[in-house]
NUFI-692261 format. One line per 4 residues: number of its first residue (from 1); their letters; for each residue x, y, z of N, C-alpha, C, O. Coordinates in steps of 0.2 Angstrom, whole numbers, plus 5000, padded with zeros to 4 digits. Atoms other than C-alpha are relative to their C-alpha. Layout:
% residues N
NUM	a	X:Y:Z:X:Y:Z:X:Y:Z:X:Y:Z; ... .
This chain:
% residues 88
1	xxxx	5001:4997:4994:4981:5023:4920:5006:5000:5004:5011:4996:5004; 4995:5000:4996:4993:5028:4932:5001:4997:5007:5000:5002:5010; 5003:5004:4995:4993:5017:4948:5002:5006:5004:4998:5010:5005; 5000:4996:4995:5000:5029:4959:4994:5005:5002:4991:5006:5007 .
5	xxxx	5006:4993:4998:4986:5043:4956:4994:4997:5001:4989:4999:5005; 5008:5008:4998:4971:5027:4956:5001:5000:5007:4997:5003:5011; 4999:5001:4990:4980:5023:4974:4998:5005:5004:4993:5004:5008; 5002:4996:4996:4979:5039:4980:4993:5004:5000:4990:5006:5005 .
9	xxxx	5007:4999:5002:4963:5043:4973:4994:4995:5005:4989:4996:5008; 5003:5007:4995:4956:5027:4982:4999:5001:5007:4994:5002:5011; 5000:4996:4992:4965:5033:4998:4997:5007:5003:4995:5009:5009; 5002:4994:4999:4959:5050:4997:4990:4998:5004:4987:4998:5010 .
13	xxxx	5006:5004:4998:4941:5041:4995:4997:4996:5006:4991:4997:5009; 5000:5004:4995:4942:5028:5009:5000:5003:5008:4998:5002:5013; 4998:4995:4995:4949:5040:5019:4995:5006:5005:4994:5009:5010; 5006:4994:4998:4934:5052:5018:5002:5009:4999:5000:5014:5001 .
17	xxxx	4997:4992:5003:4946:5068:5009:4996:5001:4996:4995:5007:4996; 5002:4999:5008:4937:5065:4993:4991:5005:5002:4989:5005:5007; 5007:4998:4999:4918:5075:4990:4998:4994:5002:5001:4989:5004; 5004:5006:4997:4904:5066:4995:4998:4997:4995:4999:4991:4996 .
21	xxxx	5004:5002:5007:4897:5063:4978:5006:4993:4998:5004:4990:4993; 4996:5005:5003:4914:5050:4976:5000:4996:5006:5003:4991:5004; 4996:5006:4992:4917:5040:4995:4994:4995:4998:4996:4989:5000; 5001:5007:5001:4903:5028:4988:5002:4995:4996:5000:4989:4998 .
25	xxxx	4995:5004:5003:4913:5022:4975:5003:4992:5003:5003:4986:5000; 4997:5006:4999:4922:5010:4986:4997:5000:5008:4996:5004:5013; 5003:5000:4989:4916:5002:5004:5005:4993:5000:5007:4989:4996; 4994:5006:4997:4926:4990:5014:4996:4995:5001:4990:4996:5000 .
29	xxxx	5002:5007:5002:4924:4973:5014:5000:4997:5008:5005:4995:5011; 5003:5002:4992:4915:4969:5032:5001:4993:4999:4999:4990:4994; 5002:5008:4998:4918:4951:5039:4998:4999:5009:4999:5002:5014; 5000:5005:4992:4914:4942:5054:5003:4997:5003:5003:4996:5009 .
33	xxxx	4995:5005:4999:4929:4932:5052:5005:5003:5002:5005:5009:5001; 4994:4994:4998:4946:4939:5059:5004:4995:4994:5005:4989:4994; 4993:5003:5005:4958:4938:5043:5005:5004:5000:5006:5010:5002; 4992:4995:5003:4974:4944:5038:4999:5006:4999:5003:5011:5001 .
37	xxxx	5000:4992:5005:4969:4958:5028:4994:5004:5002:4989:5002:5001; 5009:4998:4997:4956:4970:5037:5000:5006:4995:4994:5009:4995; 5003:4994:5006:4955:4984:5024:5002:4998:4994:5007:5000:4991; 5002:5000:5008:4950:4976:5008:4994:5004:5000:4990:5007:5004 .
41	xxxx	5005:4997:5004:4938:4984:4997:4996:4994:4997:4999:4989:4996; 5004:5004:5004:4922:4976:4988:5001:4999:4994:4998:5004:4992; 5000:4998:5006:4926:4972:4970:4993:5000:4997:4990:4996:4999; 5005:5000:5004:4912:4975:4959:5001:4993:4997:5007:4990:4996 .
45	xxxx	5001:5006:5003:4906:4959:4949:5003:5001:4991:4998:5002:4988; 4998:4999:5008:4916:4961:4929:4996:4996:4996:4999:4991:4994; 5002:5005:5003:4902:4957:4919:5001:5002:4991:4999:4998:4987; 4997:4998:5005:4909:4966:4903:5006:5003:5003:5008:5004:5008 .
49	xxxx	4993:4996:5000:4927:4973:4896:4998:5007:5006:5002:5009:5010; 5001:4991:5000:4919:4992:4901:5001:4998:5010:5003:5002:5014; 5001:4996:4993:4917:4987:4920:5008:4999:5003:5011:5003:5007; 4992:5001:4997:4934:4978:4921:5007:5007:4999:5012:5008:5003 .
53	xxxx	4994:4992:5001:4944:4996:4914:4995:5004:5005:4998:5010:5005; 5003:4994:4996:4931:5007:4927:5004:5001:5005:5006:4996:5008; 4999:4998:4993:4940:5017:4941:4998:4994:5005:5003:4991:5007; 4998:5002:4995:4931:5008:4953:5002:4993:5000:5004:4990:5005 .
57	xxxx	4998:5007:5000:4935:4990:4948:5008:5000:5002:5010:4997:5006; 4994:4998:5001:4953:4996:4944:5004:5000:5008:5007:4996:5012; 4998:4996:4994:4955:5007:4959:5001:4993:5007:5006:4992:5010; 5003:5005:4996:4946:4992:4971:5009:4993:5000:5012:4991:5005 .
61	xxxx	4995:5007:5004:4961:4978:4962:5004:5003:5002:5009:5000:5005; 4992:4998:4999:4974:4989:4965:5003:5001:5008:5008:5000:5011; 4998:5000:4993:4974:4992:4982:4996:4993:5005:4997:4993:5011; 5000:5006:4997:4967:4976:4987:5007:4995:4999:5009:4990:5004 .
65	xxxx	4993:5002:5000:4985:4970:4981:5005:5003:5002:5010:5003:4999; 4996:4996:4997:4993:4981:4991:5002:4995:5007:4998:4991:5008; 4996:5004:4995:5004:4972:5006:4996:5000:5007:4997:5005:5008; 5004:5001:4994:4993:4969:5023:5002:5008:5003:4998:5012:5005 .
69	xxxx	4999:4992:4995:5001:4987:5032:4995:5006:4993:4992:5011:4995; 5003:4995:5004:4994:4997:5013:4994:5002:5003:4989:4998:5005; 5008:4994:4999:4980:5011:5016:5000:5000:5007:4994:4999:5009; 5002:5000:4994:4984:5011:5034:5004:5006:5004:5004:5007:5010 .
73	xxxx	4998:4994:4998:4993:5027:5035:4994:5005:5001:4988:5005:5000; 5006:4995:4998:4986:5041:5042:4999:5006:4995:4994:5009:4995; 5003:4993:5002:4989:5054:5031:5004:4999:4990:5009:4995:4989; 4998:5001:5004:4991:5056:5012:5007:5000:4997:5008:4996:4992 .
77	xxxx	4995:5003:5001:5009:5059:5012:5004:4994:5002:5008:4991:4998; 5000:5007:4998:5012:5044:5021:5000:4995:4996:5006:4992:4995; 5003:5004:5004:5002:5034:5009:5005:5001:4993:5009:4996:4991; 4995:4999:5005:5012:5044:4995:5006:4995:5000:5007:4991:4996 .
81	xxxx	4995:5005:5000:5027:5038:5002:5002:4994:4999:5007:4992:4996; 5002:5005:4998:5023:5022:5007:4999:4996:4990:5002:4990:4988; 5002:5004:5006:5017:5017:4989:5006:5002:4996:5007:4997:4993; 4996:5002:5001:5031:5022:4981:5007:4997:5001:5012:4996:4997 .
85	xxxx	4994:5007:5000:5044:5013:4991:4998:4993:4997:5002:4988:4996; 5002:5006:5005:5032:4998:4982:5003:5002:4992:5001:4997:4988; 4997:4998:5007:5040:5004:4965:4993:5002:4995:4993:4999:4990; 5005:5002:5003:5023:5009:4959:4999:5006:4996:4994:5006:4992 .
């Protein structure tokens, strides 16, 4: 997979660009707690090989290790940008 196009596919989604039929894909990860990282994503639970290679598990992992400022741009070029000054 190519992580660039995963990423922006994620940001597309999270963002609310993508149809409707894909933004449930992925949902952010509500605390009560104030942490570091306020837009992570929920991973699904990998209980086989097949969930750990799906889009959303994939997608969810990849931009969860994105740097604290990741997916916080406002617009897709931005994000573009942004992800490959990470060398990605």
């Amino acid at each position: 997979m190519n992580i660039r196009r995963v990423l922006c596919f994620v940001f597309k989604c999270v963002s609310g660009d993508a149809p409707s039929y894909l933004r449930h894909l992925w949902s952010k990860h509500e605390s009560r707690y104030n942490l570091r990282r306020k837009n992570c994503l929920l991973l699904p639970k990998p209980n086989t090989e097949f969930v750990k290679k799906s889009v959303q598990f994939v997608g969810a992992s990849l931009w969860d290790s994105l740097d604290n400022n990741g997916g916080l741009e406002e617009s897709l070029a931005e994000f573009k940008s942004s992800v490959q000054e990470l060398g990605c």
